[in-house]
ZADO-1210 file (C-alpha; in nm, 4 decimals, padded with zeros to 6 digits):
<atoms>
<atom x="07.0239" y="15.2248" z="-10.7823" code="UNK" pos="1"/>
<atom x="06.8595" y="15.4384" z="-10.5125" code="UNK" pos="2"/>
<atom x="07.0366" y="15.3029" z="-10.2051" code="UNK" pos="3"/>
<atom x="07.3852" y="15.3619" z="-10.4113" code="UNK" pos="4"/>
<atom x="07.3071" y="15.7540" z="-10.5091" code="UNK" pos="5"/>
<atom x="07.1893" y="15.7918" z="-10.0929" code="UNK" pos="6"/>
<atom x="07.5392" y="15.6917" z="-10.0096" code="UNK" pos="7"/>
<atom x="07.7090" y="15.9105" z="-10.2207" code="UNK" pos="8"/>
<atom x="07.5041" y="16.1251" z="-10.0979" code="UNK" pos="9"/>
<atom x="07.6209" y="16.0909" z="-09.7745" code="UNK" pos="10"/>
<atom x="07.2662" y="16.0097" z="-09.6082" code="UNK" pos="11"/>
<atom x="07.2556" y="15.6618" z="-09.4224" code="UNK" pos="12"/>
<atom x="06.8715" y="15.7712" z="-09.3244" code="UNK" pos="13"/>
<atom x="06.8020" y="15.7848" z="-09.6993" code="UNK" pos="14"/>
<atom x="06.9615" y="15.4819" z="-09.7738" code="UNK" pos="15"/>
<atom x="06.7667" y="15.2703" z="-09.5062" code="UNK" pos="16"/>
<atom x="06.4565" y="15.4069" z="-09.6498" code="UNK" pos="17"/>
<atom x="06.5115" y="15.3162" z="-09.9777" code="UNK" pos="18"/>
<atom x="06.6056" y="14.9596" z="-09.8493" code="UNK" pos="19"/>
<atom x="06.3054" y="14.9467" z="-09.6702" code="UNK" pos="20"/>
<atom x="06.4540" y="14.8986" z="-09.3036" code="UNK" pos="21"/>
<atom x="06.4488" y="15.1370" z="-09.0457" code="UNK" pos="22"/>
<atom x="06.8849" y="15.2086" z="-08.9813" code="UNK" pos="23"/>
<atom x="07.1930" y="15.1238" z="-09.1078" code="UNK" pos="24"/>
<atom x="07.5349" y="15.0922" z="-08.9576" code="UNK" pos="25"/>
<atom x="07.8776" y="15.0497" z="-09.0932" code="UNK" pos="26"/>
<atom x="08.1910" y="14.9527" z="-08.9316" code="UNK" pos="27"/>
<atom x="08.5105" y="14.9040" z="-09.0835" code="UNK" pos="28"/>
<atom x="08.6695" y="14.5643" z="-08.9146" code="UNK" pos="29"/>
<atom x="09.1019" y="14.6036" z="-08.9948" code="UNK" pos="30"/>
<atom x="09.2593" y="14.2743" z="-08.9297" code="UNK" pos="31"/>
<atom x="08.9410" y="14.1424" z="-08.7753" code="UNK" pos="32"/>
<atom x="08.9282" y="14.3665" z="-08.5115" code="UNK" pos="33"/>
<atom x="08.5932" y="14.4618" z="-08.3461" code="UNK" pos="34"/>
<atom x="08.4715" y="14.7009" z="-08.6147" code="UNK" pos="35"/>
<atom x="08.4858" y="15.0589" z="-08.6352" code="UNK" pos="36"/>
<atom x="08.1671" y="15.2576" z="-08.7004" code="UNK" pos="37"/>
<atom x="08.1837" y="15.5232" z="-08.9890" code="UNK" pos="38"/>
<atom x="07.8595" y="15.5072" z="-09.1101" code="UNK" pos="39"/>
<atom x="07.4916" y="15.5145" z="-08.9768" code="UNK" pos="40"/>
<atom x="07.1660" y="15.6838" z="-08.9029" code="UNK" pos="41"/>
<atom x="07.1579" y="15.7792" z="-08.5598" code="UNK" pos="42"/>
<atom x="07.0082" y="15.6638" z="-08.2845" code="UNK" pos="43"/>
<atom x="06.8822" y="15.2450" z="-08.2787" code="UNK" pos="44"/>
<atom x="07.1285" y="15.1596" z="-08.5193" code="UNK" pos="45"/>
<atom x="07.4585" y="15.3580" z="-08.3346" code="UNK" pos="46"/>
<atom x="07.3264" y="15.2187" z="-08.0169" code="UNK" pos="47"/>
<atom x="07.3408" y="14.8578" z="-08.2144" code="UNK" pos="48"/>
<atom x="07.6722" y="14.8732" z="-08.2302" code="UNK" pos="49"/>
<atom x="07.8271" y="15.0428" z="-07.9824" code="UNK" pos="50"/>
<atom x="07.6752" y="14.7257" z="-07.7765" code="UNK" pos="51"/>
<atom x="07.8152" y="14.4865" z="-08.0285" code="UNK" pos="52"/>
<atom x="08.1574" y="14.6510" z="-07.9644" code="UNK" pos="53"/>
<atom x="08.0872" y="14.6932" z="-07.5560" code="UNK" pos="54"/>
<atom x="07.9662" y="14.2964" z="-07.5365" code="UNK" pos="55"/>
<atom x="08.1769" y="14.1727" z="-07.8348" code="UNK" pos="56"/>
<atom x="07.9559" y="14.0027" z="-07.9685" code="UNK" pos="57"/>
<atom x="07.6690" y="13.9862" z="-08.2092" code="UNK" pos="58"/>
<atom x="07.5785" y="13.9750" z="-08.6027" code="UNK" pos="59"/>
<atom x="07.8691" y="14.2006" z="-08.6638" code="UNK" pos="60"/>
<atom x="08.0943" y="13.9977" z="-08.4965" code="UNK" pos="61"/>
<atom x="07.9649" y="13.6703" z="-08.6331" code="UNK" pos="62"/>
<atom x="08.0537" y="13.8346" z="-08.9498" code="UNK" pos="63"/>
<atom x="08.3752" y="13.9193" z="-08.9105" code="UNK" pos="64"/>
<atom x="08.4860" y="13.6221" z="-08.7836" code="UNK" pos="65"/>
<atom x="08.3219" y="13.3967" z="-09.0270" code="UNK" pos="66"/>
<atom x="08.2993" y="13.6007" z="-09.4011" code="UNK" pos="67"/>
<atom x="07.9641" y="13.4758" z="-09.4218" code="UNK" pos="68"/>
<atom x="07.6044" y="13.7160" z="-09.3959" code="UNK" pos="69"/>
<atom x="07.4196" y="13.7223" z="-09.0677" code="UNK" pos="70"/>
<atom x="07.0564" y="13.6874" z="-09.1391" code="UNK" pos="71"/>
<atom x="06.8277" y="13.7106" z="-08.8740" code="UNK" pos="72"/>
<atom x="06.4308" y="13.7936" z="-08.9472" code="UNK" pos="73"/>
<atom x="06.2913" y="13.7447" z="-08.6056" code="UNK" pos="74"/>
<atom x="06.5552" y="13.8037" z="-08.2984" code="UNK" pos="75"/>
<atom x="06.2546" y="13.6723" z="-08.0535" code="UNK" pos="76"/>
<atom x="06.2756" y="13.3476" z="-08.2226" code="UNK" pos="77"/>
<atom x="06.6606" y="13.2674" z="-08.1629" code="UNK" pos="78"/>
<atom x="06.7802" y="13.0478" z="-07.8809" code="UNK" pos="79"/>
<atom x="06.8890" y="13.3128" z="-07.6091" code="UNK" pos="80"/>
<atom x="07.2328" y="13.1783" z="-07.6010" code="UNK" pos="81"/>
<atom x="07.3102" y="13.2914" z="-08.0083" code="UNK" pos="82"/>
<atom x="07.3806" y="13.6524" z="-07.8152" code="UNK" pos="83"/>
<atom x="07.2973" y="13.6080" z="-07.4953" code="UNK" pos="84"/>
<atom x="07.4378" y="13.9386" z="-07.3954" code="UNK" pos="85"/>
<atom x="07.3243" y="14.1223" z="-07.6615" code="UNK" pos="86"/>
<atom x="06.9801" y="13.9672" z="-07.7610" code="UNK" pos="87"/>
<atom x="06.8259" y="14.1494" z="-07.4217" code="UNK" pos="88"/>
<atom x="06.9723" y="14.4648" z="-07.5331" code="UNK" pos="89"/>
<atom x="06.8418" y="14.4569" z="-07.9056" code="UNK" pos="90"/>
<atom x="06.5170" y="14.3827" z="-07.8053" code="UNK" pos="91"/>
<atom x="06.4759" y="14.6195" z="-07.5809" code="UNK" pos="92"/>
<atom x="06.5591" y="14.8784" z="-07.8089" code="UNK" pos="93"/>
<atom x="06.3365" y="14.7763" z="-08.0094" code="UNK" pos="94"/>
<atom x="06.5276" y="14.5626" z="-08.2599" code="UNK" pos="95"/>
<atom x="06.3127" y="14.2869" z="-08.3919" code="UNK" pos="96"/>
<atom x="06.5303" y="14.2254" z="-08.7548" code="UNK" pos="97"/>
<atom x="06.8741" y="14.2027" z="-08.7900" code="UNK" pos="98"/>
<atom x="07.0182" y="14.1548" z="-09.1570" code="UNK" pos="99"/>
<atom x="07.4408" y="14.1776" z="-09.1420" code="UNK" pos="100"/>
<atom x="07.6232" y="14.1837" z="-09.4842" code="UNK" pos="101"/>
<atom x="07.9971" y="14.1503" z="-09.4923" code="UNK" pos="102"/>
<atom x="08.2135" y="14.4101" z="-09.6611" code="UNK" pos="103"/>
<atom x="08.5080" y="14.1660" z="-09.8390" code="UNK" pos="104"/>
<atom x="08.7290" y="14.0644" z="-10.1163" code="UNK" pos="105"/>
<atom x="08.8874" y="13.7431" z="-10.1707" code="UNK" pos="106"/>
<atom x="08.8648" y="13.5728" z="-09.8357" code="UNK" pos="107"/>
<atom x="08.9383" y="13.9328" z="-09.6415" code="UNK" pos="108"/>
<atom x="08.6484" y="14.0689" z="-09.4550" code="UNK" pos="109"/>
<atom x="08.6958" y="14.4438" z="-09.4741" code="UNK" pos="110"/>
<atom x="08.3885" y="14.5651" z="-09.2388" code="UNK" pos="111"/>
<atom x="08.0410" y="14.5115" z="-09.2223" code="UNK" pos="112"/>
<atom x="07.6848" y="14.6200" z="-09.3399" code="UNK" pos="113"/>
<atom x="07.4413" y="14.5992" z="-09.0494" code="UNK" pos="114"/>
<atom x="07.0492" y="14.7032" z="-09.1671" code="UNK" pos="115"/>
<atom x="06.7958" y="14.6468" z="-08.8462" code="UNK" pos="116"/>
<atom x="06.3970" y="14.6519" z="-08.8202" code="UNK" pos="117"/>
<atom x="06.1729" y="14.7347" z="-08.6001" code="UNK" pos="118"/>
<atom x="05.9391" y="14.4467" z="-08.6966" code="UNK" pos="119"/>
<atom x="06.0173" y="14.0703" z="-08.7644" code="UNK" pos="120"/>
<atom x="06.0036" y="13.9384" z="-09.1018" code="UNK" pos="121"/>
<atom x="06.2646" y="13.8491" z="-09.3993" code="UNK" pos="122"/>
<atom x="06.3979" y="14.1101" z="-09.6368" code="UNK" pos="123"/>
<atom x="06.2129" y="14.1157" z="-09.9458" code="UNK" pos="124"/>
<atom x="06.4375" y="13.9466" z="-10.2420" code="UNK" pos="125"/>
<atom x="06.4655" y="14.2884" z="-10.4322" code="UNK" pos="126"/>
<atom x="06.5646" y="14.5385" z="-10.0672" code="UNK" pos="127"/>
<atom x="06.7861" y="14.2043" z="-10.0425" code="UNK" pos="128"/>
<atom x="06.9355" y="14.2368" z="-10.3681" code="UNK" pos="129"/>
<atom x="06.9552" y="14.6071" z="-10.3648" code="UNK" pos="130"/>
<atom x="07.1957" y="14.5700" z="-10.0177" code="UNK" pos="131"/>
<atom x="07.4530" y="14.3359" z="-10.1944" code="UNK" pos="132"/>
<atom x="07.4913" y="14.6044" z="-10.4500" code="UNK" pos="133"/>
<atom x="07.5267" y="14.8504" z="-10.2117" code="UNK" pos="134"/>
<atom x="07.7743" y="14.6379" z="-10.0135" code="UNK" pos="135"/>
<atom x="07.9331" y="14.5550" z="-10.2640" code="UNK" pos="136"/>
<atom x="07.9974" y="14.9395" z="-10.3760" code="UNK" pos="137"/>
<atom x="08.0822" y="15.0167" z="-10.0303" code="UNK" pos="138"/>
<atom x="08.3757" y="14.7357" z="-10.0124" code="UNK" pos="139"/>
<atom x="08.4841" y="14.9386" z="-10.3495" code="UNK" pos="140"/>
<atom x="08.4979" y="15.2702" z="-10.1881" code="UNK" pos="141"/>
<atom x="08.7311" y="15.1482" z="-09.9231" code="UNK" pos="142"/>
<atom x="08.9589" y="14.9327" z="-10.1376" code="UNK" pos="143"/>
<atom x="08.9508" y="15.2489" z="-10.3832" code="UNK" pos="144"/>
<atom x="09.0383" y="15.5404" z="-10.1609" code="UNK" pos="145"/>
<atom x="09.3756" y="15.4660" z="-09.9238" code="UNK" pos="146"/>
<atom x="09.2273" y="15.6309" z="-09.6716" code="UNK" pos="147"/>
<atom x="08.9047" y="15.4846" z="-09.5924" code="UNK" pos="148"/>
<atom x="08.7764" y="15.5973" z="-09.2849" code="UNK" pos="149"/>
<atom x="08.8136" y="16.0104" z="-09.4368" code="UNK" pos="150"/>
<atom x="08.6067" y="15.9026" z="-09.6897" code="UNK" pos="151"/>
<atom x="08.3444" y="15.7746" z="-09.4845" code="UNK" pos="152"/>
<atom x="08.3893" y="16.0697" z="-09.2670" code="UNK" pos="153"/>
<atom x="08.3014" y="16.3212" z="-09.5414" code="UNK" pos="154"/>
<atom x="08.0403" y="16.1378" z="-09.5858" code="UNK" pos="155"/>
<atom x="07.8454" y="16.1229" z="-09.2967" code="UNK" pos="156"/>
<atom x="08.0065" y="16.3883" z="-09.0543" code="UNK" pos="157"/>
<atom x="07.8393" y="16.2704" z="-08.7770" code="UNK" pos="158"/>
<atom x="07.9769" y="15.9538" z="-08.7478" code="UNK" pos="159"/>
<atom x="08.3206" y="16.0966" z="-08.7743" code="UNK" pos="160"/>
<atom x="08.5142" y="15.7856" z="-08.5934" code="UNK" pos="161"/>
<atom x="08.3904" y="15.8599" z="-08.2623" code="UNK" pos="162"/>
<atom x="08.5339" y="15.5747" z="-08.1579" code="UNK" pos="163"/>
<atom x="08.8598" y="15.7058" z="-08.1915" code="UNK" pos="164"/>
<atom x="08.8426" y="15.8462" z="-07.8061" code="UNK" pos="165"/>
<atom x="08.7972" y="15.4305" z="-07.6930" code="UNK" pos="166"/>
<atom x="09.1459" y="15.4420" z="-07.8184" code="UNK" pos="167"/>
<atom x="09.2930" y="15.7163" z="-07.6612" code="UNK" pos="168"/>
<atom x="09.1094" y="15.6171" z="-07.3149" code="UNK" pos="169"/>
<atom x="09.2133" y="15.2427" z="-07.3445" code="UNK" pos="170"/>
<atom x="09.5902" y="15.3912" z="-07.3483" code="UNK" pos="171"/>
<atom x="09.5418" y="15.6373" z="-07.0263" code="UNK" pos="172"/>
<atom x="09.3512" y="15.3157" z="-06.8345" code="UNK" pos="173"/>
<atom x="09.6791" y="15.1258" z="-06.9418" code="UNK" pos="174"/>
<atom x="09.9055" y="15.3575" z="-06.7707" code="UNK" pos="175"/>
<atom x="09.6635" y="15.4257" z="-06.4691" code="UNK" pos="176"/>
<atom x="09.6089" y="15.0661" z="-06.4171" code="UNK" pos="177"/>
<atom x="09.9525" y="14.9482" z="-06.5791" code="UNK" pos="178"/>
<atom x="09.7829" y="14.6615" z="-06.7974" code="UNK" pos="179"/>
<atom x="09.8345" y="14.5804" z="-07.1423" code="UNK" pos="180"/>
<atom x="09.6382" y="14.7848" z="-07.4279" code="UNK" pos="181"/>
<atom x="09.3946" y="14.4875" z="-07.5077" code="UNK" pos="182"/>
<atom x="09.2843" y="14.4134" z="-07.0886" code="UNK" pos="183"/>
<atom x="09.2307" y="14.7812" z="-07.0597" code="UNK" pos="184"/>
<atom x="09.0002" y="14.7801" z="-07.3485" code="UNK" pos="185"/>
<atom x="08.8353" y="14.5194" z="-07.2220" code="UNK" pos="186"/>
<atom x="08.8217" y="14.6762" z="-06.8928" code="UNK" pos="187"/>
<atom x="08.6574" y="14.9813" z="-07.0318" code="UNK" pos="188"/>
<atom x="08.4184" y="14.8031" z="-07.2158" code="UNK" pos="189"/>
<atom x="08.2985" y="14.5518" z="-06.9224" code="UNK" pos="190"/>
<atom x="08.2712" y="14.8922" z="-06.7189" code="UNK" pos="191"/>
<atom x="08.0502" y="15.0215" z="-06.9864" code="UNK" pos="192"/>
<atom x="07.8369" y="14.7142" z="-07.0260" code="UNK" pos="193"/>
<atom x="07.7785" y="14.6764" z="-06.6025" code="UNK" pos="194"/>
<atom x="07.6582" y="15.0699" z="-06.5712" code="UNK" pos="195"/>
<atom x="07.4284" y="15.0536" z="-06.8962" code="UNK" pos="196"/>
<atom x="07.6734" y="15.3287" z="-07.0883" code="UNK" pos="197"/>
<atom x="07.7808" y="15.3561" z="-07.4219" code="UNK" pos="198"/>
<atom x="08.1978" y="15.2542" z="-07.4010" code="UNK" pos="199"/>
<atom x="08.2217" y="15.5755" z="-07.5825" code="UNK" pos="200"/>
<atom x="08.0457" y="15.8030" z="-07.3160" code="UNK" pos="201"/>
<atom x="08.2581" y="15.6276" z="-07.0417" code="UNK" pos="202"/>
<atom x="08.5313" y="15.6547" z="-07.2818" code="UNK" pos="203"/>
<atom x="08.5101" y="16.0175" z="-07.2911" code="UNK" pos="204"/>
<atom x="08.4799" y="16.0355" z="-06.9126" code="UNK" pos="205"/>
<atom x="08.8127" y="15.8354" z="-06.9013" code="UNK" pos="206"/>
<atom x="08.9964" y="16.1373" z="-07.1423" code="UNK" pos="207"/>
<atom x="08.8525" y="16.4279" z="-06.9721" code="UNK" pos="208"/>
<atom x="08.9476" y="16.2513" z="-06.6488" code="UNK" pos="209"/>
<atom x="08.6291" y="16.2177" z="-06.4717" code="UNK" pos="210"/>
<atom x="08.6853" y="15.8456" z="-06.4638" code="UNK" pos="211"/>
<atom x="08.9999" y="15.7048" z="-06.3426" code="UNK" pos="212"/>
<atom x="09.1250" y="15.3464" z="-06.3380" code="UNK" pos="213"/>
<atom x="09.3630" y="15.3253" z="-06.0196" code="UNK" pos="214"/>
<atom x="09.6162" y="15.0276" z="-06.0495" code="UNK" pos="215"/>
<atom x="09.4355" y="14.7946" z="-05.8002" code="UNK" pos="216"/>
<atom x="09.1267" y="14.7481" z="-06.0553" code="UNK" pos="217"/>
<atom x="08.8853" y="14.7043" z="-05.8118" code="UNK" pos="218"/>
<atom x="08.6818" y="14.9619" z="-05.9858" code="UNK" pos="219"/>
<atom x="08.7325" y="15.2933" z="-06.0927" code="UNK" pos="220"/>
<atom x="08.7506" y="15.6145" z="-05.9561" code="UNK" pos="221"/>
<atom x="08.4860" y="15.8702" z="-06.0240" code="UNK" pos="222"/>
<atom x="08.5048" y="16.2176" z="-05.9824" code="UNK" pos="223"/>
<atom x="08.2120" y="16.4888" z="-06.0856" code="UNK" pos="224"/>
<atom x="08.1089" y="16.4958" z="-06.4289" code="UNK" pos="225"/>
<atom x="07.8707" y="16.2441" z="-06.5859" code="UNK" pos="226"/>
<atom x="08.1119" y="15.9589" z="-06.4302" code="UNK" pos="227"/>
<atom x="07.8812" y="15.7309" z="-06.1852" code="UNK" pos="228"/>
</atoms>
């Protein structure tokens, strides 16, 4: 199976293609957390879910939460409260196709599978039947190796957990702002969402201390760098 040999080949742009979509993102979800991305072609599909994890919500989501696939063929057609967040967003990146697979054994969901499209339409039955191989193989590959997120890592070096800074800001906004871990990440990501940022980019900000949370919350403090 060609979508199979492009991820052990470590090339998510090669394995879109052969699925006939135009990205694909995965994110590993531990204990049905908001998932973690280890796996994509750059660009649309990154920026897909870095807002799913900003707004927290969306296909992946959905997914998570329920076990079930997330099959949406024409975003424009869905009521605009399904995502109402979101749906804005994915449009106007150009997202017109959203097909989200869930990564799980048993009744566990392990991550997720997230293809996208620039135009509306269905997934033909055989791209469809090729992408619950390939999630399927994928779930293996993290049950099989004990640490999951290296393995995705060699993989595809550029998505080497880069949302492993969100975690290390969200614990310097809880001591500037002295909150629990949880509020300040959702701090962070609500500051994210209002100024149109990726929570990563503000995230980084937050660690190299260009952005700083005071305790008061009424905003944080911004000094040089990108911060705004």
């Amino acid at each position: 199976m060609e979508a199979r040999t492009a991820l052990v080949g470590g090339d998510p742009a090669e394995c879109a293609r052969v699925l006939g979509v135009d990205g694909v993102a995965v994110s590993l979800a531990p204990g049905e957390q908001l998932g973690e991305l280890v796996w994509a072609t750059p660009g649309v599909s990154t920026r897909l879910e870095d807002l799913q994890f900003t707004i927290g919500h969306g296909p992946g989501p959905d997914v998570v939460a329920s076990g079930a696939a997330v099959l949406e063929p024409d975003l424009s057609r869905l009521s605009a409260d399904r995502w109402p967040a979101l749906l804005p967003e994915a449009m106007a990146l150009g997202v017109r196709a959203v097909f989200c697979l869930p990564l799980s054994i048993g009744g566990a969901c392990l991550g997720t599978m997230t293809l996208q499209r620039s135009v509306p339409g269905p997934l033909p039955v055989t791209f469809m039947s090729d992408a619950l191989i390939l999630a399927g193989a994928l779930t293996s590959v993290i049950i099989d190796r004990g640490d999951h997120r290296e393995a995705f890592a060699a993989a595809s070096p550029s998505s080497d957990l880069y949302r492993a800074v969100v975690h290390q800001a969200s614990g310097m906004i809880s001591v500037q702002a002295g909150i629990p871990l949880a509020e300040a990440l959702l701090l962070l990501r609500a500051h994210a969402f209002g100024k149109g940022r990726p929570v990563v980019e503000v995230a980084e900000d937050v660690v190299a201390r260009r952005v700083h949370f005071g305790a008061d919350r009424d905003g944080p403090d911004v000094s040089g760098g990108r911060g705004r």
